[in-house]
MIGUTI-191327 format. One record per residue (C-alpha): z, y, x; residue in one letter; residue number from 1. Coordinates in steps of 0.25 Angstrom, whole numbers. Each point is the difference from the previous one (the first is absolute). Layout:
<sites>
     zz     yy     xx  residuo  num
      Z      Y      X        A  NUM
...
</sites>
This chain:
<sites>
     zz     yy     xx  residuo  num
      0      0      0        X    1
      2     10     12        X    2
    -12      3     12        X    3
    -12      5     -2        X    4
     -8     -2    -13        X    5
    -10    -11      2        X    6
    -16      1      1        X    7
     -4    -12     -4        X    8
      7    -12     -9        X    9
     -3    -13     -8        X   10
      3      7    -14        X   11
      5     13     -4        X   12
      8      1    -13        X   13
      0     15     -5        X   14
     11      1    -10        X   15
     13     -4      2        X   16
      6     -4    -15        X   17
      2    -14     -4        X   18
    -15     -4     -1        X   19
     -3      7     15        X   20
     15     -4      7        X   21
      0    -15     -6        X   22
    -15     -2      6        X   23
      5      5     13        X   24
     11    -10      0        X   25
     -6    -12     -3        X   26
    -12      2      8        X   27
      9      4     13        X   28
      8    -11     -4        X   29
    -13    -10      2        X   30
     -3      7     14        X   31
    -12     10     -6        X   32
      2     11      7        X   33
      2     12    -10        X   34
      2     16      2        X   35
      5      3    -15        X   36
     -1     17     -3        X   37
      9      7     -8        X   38
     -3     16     -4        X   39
     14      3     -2        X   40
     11      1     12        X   41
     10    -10    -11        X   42
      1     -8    -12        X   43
     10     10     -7        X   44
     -9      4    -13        X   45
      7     -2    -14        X   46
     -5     -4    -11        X   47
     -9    -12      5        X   48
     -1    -13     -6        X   49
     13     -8      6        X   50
      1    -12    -10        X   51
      0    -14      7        X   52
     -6    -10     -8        X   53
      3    -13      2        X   54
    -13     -5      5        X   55
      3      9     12        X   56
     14     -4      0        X   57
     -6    -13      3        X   58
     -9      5     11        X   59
     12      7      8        X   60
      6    -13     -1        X   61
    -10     -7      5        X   62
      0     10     13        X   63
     15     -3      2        X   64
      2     15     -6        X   65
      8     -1    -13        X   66
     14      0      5        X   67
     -3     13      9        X   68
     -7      5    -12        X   69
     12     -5     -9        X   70
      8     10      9        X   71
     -7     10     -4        X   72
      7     10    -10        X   73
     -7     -5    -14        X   74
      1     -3    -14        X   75
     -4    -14     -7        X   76
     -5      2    -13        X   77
     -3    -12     -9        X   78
     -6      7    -13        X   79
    -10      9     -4        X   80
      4      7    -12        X   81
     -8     10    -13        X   82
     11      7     -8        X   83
     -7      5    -14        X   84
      8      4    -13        X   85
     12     -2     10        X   86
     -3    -14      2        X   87
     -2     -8     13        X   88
    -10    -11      1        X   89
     -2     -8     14        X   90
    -14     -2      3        X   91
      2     -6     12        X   92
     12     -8      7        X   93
      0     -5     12        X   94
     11     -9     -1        X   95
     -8     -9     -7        X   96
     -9     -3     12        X   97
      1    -11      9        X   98
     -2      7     12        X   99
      8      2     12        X  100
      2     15     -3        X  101
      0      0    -15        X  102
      4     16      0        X  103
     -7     12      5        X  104
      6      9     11        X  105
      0     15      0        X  106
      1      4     16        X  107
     -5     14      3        X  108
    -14     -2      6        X  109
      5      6     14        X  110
      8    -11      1        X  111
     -8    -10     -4        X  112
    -11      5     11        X  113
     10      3     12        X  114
      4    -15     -3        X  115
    -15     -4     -1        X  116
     -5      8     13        X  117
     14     -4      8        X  118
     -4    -14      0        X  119
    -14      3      4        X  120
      5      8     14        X  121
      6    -13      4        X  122
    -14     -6      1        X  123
     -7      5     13        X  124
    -14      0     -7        X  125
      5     12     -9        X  126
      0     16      1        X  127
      5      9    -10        X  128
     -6     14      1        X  129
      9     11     -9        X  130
     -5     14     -4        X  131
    -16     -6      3        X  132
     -9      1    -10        X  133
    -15     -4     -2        X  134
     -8     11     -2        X  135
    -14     -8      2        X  136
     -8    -12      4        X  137
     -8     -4     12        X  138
    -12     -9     -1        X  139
    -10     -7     10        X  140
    -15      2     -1        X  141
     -2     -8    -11        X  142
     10      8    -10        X  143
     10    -13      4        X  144
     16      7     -3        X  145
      4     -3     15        X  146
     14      9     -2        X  147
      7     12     -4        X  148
      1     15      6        X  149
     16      3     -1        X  150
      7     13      1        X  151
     14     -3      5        X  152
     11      8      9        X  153
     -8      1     11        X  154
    -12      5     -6        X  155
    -15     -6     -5        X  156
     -1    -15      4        X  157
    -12    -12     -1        X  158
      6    -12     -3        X  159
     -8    -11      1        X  160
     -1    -16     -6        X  161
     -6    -11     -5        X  162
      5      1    -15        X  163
      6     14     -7        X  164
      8     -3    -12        X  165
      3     12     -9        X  166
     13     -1     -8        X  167
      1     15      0        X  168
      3      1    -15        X  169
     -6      5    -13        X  170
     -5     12      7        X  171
     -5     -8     12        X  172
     -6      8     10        X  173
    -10    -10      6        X  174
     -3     -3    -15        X  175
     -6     13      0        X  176
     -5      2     15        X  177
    -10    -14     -6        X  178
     -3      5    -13        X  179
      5    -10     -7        X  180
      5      3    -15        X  181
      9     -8     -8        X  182
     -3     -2    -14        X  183
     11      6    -10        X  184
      5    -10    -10        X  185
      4      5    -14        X  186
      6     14      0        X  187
     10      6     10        X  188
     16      5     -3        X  189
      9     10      5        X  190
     14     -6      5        X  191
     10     10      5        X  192
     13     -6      6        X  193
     12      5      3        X  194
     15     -2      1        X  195
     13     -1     -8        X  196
     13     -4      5        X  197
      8    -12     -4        X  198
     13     -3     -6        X  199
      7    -15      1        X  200
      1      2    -16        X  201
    -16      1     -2        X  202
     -5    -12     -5        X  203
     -8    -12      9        X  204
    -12      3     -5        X  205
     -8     -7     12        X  206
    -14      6     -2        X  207
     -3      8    -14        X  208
    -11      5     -6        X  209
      7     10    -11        X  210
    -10      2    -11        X  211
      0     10    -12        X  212
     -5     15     -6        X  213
    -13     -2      8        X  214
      8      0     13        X  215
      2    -10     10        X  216
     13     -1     10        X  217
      0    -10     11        X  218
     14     -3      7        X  219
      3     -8     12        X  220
     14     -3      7        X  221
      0      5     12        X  222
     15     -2      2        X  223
      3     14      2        X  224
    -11      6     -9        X  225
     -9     -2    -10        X  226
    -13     -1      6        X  227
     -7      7    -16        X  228
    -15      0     -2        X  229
     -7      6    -11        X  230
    -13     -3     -4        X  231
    -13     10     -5        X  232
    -13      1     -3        X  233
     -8      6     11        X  234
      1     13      2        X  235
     12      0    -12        X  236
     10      4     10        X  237
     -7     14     -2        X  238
      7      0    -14        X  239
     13     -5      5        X  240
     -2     12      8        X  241
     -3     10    -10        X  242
     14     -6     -8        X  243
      7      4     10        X  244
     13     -8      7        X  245
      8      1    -13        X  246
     -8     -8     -9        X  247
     -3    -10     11        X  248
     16     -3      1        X  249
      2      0    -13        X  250
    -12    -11     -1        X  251
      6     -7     11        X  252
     15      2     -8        X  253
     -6     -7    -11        X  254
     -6    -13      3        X  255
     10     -3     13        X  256
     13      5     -7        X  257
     10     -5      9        X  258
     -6     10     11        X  259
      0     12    -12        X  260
     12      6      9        X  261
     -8      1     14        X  262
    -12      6     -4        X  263
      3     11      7        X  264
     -1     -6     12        X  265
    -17      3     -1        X  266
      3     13      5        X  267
    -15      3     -2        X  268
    -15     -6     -5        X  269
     -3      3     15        X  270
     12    -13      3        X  271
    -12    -10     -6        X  272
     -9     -7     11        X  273
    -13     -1     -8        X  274
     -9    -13      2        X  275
    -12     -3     -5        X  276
     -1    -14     -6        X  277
    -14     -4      2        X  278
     -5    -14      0        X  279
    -12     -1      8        X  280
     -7    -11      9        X  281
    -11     -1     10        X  282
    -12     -8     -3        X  283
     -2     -4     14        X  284
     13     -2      9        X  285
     -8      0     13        X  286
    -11      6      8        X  287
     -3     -5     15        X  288
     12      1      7        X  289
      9      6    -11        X  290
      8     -8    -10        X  291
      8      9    -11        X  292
     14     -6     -5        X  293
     10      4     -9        X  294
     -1     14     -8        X  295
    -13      3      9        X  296
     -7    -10     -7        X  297
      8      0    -13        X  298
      9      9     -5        X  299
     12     -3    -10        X  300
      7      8     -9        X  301
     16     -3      0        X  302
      0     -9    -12        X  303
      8    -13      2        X  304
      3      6     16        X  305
    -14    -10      4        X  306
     -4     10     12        X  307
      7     -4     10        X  308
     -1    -15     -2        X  309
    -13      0     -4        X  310
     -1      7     16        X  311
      8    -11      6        X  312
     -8    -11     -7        X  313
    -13      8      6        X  314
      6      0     14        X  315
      4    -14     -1        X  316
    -15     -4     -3        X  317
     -6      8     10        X  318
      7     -6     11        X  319
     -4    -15     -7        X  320
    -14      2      1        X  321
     -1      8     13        X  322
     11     -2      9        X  323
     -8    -13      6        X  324
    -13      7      4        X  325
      6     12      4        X  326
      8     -7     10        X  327
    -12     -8      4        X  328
     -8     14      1        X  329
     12      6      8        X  330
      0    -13     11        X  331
    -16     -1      1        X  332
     -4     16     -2        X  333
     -8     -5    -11        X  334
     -6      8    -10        X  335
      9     -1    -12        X  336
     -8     -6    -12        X  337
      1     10    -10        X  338
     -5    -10    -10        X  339
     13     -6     -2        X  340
      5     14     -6        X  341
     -5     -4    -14        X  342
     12    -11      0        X  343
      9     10     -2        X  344
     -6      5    -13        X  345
     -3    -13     -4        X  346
     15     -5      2        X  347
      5     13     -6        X  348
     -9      3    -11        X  349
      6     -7    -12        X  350
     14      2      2        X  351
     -3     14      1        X  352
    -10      3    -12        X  353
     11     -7     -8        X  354
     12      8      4        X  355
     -8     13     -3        X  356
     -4     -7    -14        X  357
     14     -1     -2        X  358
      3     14      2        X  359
    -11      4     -7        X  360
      3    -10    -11        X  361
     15      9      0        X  362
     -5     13      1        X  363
    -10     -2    -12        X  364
     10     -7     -7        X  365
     13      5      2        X  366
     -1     12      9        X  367
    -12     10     -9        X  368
      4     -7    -15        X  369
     15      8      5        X  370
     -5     11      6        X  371
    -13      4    -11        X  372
     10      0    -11        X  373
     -4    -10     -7        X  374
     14     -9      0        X  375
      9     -9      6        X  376
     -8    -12      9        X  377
     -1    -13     -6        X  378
      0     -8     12        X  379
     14      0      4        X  380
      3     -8    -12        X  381
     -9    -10      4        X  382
     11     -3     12        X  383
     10     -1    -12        X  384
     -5    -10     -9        X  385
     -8    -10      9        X  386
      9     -3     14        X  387
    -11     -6      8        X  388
     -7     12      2        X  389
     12      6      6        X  390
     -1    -11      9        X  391
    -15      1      3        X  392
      3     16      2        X  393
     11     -3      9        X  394
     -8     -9     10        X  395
    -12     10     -2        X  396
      8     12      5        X  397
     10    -10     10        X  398
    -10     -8      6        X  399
    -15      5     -3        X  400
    -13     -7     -3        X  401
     -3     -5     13        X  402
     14      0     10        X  403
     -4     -2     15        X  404
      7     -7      8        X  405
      0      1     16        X  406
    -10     -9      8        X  407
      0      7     12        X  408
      8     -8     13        X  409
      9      9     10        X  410
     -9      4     12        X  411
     -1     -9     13        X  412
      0      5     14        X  413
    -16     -1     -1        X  414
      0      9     -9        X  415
      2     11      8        X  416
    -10     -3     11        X  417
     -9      9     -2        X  418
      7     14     -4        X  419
    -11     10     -3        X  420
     10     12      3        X  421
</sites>
């Protein structure tokens, strides 16, 4: 991690959350050597996805990571919850899974990444660059993506490799440096989040959705606080806005009641991180000498808290597919075979275009019937009355359609014959 900054590498990696960070891991893990590229100088950014699922419980497990990540400051949550009417009906509990995690952890995402990129220093194929970011691509003669042009602490930097991986997120860079456009899937929202303290007298609510009055409240036990979400069509927030704060927690005082005496705690709209929920995916995932993984090649919105698993399955199938040739090309200096970038799409596809048809299927159904007006969402009550589909959801959200599981063997001293750097 310290030293001059490389010229020349195996893979580059730009973006260091789950998708990017994970990928790093494994691959230096396997002996690839791997240069991964993150823009900002830490991982301290609130309101990123930090539910564990536990399909990537299972993965830390399988890296001999989940008693440090165990250690971690967390919270284990079981249910997912919709309160309408002032009723509460589970539409997903983990509990009832027979896996080895059957809960989901909330860990704040810096934590989760310093344990991830921690455990990748200890591996001599791996380097971590902090406050680096790819501004651009380099290419061979033939348009072949042979690396990335960086800007770092110590100025304007080539970096060249044999495979660039861009897991840089719903706003990649490298995404736009290729032209390449995702296409948008059904409409986009806008979730503002923010923060209200917590009593030890507030009820275990798990994870909520608060429903009611064409509003909807999110709450998440953070332990100390209430991680609260609320949910609008895009560009509603302007009519939150004009409002004002008052109405707003008087909203918020309504549908979560037990909060009614902290709502001044939002000192101010301006308190509200605004995301835009977008659900988005790439047609291709590659071009010669690129691959896009995570967000950068499909983008989730919070629902059901898929993101960062969905990233972590992606990392775990790349490193599958490519972690064999890439040694092979690093011990030979062979060209990599870019052909064996479409394994990735392939492997990944399905689960993918699923999960963002679940999200969509909610949105649709659940989120727009609240928030047009037009009443209270039926499909909560579907959970209710027929208990198998709570237990279809739980593995869905818990597990996913396809869970990877790691077929990449520790590195060999051979591995490390050849060191490109």
């Amino acid at each position: 991690m310290s030293g001059p900054a490389p010229t020349r590498t195996t893979v580059c990696v730009v973006g260091g959350g789950p998708a990017g960070a994970m990928l790093g891991l494994l691959l230096a893990r396997s002996g690839v050597d791997v240069v991964v590229l993150e823009k900002h100088h830490d991982f301290h950014r609130d309101f990123r996805g930090d539910t564990v699922h536990p399909a990537t419980l299972r993965v830390l497990d399988q890296l001999g990571l989940i008693d440090r990540f165990h250690a971690l400051p967390h919270q284990k949550v079981t249910t997912i919850g919709v309160i309408q009417d002032g009723h509460r009906i589970d539409i997903a509990d983990f509990s009832r899974l027979r896996v080895p995690y059957p809960y989901m952890a909330f860990v704040p995402q810096w934590d989760f990444l310093d344990l991830i990129t921690a455990e990748s220093a200890r591996h001599p194929a791996y380097r971590l660059l902090m406050g680096t970011a790819a501004t651009g691509v380099l290419r061979d003669t033939d348009g072949r993506v042979s690396g990335v042009r960086t800007r770092g602490p110590d100025g304007a930097a080539d970096l060249r490799c044999a495979l660039v991986v861009a897991a840089d997120g719903r706003h990649s860079a490298l995404r736009a440096a290729v032209g390449a456009r995702p296409k948008l899937i059904g409409s986009s929202l806008d979730v503002g989040f923010f923060r209200i303290s917590r009593r030890p007298t507030d009820p275990d609510e798990g994870i909520c959705v608060r429903v009611g009055n064409g509003k909807i409240f999110g709450a998440t036990d953070r332990g100390t606080y209430w991680q609260m979400s609320y949910e609008t069509t895009r560009g509603g927030f302007d009519r939150v806005r004009h409002a004002g704060l008052d109405a707003f927690r008087a909203d918020l005082a309504a549908l979560v009641p037990f909060l009614a005496d902290r709502v001044h705690e939002l000192r101010s709209l301006d308190d509200i991180s605004l995301l835009e929920a977008r659900i988005d995916r790439l047609a291709r995932w590659h071009r010669p000498g690129l691959l896009f993984i995570g967000d950068a090649a499909h983008a989730m919105s919070p629902v059901a808290g898929f993101g960062v698993n969905l990233a972590v399955q992606d990392a775990v199938a790349t490193a599958n597919a490519l972690c064999a040739p890439l040694l092979r090309a690093q011990r030979t200096g062979a060209a990599f075979d870019d052909s064996l970038l479409t394994k990735v799409r392939r492997r990944r596809l399905v689960a993918t275009a699923l999960s963002q048809g679940l999200q969509r299927a909610t949105q649709r159904f659940g989120i727009d019937t609240t928030l047009n007006g037009s009443g209270q969402p039926p499909a909560p009550r579907l959970f209710e009355r027929f208990r198998p589909a709570q237990l279809l959801m739980s593995r869905v959200i818990g597990v996913g359609f396809r869970p990877e599981h790691i077929r990449t063997p520790p590195a060999r001293p051979a591995d490390h014959e050849k060191d490109p750097t």
